[in-house]
C-alpha positions in Angstrom: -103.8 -22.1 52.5 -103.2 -20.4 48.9 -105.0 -17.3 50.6 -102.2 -17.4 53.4 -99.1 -17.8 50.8 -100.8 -15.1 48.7 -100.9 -12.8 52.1 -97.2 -13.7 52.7 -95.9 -13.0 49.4 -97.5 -9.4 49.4 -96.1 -8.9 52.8 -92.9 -9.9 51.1 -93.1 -7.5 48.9 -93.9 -4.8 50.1 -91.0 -5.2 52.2 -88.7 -5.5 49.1 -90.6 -1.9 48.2 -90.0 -0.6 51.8 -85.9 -1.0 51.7 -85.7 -0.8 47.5 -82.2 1.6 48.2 -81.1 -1.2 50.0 -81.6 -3.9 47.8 -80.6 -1.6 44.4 -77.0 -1.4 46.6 -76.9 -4.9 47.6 -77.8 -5.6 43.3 -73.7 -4.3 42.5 -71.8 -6.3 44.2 -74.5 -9.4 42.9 -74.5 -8.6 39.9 -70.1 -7.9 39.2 -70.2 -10.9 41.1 -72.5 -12.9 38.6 -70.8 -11.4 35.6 -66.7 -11.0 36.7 -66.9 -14.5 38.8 -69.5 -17.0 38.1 -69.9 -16.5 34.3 -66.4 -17.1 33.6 -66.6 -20.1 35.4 -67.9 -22.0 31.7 -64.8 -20.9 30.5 -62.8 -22.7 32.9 -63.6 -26.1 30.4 -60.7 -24.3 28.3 -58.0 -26.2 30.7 -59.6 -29.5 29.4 -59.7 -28.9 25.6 -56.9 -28.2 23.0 -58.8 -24.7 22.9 -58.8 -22.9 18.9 -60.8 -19.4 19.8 -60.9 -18.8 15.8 -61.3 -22.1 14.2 -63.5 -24.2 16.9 -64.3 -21.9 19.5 -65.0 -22.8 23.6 -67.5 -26.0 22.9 -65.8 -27.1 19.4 -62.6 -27.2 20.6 -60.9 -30.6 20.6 -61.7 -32.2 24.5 -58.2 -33.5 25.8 -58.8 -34.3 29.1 -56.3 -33.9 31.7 -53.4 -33.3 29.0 -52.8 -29.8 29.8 -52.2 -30.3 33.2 -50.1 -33.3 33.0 -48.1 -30.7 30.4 -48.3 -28.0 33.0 -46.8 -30.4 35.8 -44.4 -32.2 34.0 -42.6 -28.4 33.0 -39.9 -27.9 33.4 -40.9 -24.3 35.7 -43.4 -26.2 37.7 -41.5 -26.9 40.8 -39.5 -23.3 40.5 -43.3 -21.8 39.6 -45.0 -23.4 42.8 -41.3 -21.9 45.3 -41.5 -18.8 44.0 -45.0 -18.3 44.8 -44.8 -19.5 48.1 -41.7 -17.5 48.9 -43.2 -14.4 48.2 -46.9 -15.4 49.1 -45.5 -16.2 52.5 -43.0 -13.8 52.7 -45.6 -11.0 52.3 -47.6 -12.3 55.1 -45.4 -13.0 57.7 -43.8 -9.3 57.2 -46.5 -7.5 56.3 -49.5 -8.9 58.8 -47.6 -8.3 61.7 -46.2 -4.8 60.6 -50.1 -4.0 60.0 -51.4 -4.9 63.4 -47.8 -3.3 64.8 -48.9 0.2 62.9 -52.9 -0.3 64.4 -52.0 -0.7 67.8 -49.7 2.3 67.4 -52.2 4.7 65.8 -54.6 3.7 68.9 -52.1 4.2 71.7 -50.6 7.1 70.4 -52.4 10.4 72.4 -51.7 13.0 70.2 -54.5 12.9 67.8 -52.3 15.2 65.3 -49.4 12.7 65.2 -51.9 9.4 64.8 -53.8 11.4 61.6 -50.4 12.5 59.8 -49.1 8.7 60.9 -52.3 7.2 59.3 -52.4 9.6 56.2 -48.7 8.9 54.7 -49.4 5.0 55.7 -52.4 5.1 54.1 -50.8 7.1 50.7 -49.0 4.4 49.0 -51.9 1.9 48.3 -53.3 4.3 46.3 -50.6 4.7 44.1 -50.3 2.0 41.3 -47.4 -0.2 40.6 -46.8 1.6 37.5 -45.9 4.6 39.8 -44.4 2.4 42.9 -41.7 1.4 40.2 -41.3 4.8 38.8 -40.6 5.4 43.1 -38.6 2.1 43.3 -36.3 3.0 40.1 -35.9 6.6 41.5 -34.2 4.9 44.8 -32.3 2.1 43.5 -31.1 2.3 40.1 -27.8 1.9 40.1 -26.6 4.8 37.9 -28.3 8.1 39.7 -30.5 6.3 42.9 -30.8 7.4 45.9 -29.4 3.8 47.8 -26.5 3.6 45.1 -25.6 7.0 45.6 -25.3 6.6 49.7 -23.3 3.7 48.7 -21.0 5.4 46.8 -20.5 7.4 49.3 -19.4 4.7 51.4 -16.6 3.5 49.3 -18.8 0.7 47.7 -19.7 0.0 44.2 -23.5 0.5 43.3 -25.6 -2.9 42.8 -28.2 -3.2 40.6 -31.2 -4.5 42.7 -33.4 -5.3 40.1 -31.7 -7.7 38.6 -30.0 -8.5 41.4 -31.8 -12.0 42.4 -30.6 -12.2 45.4 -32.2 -8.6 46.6 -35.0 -8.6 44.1 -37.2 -11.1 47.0 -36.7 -8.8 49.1 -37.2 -5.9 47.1 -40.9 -7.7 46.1 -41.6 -8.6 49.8 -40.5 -5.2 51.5 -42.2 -3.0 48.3 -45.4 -4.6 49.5 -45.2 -4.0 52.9 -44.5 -0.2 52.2 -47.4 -0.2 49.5 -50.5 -2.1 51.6 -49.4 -2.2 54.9 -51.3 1.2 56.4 -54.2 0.0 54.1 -54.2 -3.4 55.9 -54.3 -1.6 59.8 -57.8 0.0 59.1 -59.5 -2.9 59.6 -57.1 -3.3 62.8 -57.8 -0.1 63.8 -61.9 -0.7 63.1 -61.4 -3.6 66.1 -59.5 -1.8 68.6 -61.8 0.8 68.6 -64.3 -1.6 69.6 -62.9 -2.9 72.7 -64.1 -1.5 75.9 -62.3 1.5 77.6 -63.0 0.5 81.2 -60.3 -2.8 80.6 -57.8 -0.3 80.0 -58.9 1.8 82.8 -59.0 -0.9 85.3 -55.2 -1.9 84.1 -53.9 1.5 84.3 -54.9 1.4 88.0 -53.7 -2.0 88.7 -50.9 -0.7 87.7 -50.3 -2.0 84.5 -47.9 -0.9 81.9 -48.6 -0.4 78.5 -46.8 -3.6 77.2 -49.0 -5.6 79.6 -51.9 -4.0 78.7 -51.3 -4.9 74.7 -50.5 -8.1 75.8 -53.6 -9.1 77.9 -56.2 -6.7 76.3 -55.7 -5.3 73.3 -54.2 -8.7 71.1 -56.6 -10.8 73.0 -59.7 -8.3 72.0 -58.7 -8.7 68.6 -57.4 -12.2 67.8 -60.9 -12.7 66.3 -60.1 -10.3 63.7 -56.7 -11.3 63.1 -57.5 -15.1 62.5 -60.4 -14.1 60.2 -57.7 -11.8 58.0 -55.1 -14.4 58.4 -57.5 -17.1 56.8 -58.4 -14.8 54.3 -54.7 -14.4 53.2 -54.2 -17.9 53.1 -56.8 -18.5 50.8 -55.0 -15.9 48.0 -51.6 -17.3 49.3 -51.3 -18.6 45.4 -51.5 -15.0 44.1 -48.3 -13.7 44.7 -49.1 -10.3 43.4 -49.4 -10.4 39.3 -49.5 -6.5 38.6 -46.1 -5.8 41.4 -43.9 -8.7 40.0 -44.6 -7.6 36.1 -43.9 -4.2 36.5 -40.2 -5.2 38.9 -39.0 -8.6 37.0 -37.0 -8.8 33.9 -35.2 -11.8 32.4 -32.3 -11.4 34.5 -34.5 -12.1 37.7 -36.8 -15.1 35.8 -35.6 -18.0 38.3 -36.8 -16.4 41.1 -39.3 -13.6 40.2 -41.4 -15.9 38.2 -44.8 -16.9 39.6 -47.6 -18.8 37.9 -49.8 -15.8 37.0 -47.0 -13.8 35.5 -45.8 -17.7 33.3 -49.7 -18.2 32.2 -49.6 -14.5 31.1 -46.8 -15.4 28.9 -48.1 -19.0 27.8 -51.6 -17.8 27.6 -52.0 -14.1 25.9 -48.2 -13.9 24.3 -47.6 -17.0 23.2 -51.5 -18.2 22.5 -51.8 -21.8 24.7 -55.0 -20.6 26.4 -55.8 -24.4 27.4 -52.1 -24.6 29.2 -52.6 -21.5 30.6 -56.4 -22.3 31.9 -55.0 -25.2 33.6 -52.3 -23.9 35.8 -55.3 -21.5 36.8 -57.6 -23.3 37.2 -55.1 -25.4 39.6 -54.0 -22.2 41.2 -57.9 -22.1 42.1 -58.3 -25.2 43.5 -55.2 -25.2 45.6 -56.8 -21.6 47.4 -59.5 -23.3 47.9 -58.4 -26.4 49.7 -55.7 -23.9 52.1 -58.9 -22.0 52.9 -60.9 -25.1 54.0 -57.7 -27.0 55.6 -56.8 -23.6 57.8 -60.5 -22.7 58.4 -60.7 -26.4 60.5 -57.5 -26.1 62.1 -58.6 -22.6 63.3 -61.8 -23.9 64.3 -59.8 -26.6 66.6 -57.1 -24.6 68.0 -58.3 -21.0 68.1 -62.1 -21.5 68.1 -62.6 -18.8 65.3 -62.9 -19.4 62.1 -64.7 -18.3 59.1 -67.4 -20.4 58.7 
């Protein structure tokens, strides 16, 4: 028996020899994961103690219990905190999802290869630009001294509006800035699916006699629902992370009551004004809350759609 497990073992390993690139390149993503995810998870006891970094330190601190997060639902933001994030959490996914499979299934159709490269090339740009430079972009179109919308309004006979402080336009602004920024980025993996699905069904519509709505209709979102349930599910698990680094750099005072979100009010309780244990606890609740959408839509999806993620 111990001759057998010793025989199995060097088998083992000389597999683990064989494919050593393989492993080495499966090691990164382990090992950020290890160190940027799991580790900081011991930190998280920061939301349950009146947390001193100088004086006490993580395990010295003072334990409070569930006081932070009684303090962090019985603020005063909470409820305008929790709308905001939904608003533009959902707001970004029902524009942008649909815009991303609408710009896939374009690419696909489209038969000259020249047009679909160009298309996918300036969809693609913005995603790689940061949000430092997207609001350098945004500023350049709709300030309302010299911008590009302001002037065309001007034009018009109507006075200039200062959409960035604006808080009526400044959802939108967030929700349609997004779009612009991630929406070619989001068809690749569209585009990855389509070009999976076999030719011949397209074939034997075009000599049925099918048009090319039909033939999106009854092959191509059909092929791909798979996909699109798996990305939507994905979504809804971030749908508390309302996009940190976009609102920062767009919101100013002006636009607090709705461009607020809870990452952007536990940067401000957390780093400027030093309540790390307040600020652990609305993210660590933020956490939670993902997790519970992803499980709750993952068995709905399972019901309904019979895909789901796991």
């Amino acid at each position: 028996m111990e001759q057998q497990n010793f025989k199995v073992k060097k088998n083992m390993w000389k597999e683990v020899k064989r494919f050593s690139s393989v492993y080495a390149l499966i090691a990164i993503p382990v090992v950020f994961y290890i160190v940027m995810k799991y580790t900081p998870l011991w930190n998280a006891q920061i939301a349950f103690r009146d947390f001193k970094s100088v004086r006490y330190g993580i395990v010295g601190s003072p334990f409070v219990g569930m006081k932070n997060f009684s303090e962090f639902f019985h603020s005063y933001y909470f409820w305008p905190l929790i709308r905001n994030t939904l608003m533009y959490s959902f707001g970004k996914l029902l524009i942008s999802l649909p815009l991303s499979i609408v710009l896939a299934i374009t690419i696909y159709e489209c038969r000259h290869r020249w047009l679909s490269k160009t298309v996918q090339t300036l969809a693609y740009l913005p995603h790689f630009l940061s949000w430092v430079i997207m609001y350098g972009i945004l500023l350049a179109l709709l300030a309302p001294g010299d911008g590009v919308i302001n002037d065309l309004i001007k034009l018009g006979g109507g006075k200039p509006v200062d959409f960035l402080t604006n808080s009526t336009a400044f959802p939108w602004i967030v929700i349609l800035s997004d779009a612009w920024k991630e929406m070619g980025w989001s068809a690749i993996i569209f585009i990855a699916a389509l070009m999976g699905i076999d030719v011949s069904l397209f074939e034997a519509a075009m000599v049925e006699g099918a048009s090319s709505w039909q033939r999106v209709k009854y092959i191509t979102l059909p092929s791909i629902r798979p996909v699109i349930v798996t990305v939507l599910l994905l979504k809804i698990g971030t749908i508390m992370e309302a996009g940190f680094n976009q609102i920062f750099m767009l919101y100013s005072p002006a636009v607090y009551n709705v461009g607020d979100i809870i990452d952007t009010w536990v940067y401000r309780q957390g780093l400027l004004d030093g309540r790390f244990g307040l600020a652990t606890a609305a993210g660590l609740f933020k956490g939670v809350i993902g997790m519970l959408l992803v499980f709750t839509s993952n068995y709905f999806s399972k019901k309904v759609t019979e895909n789901s993620l796991f």
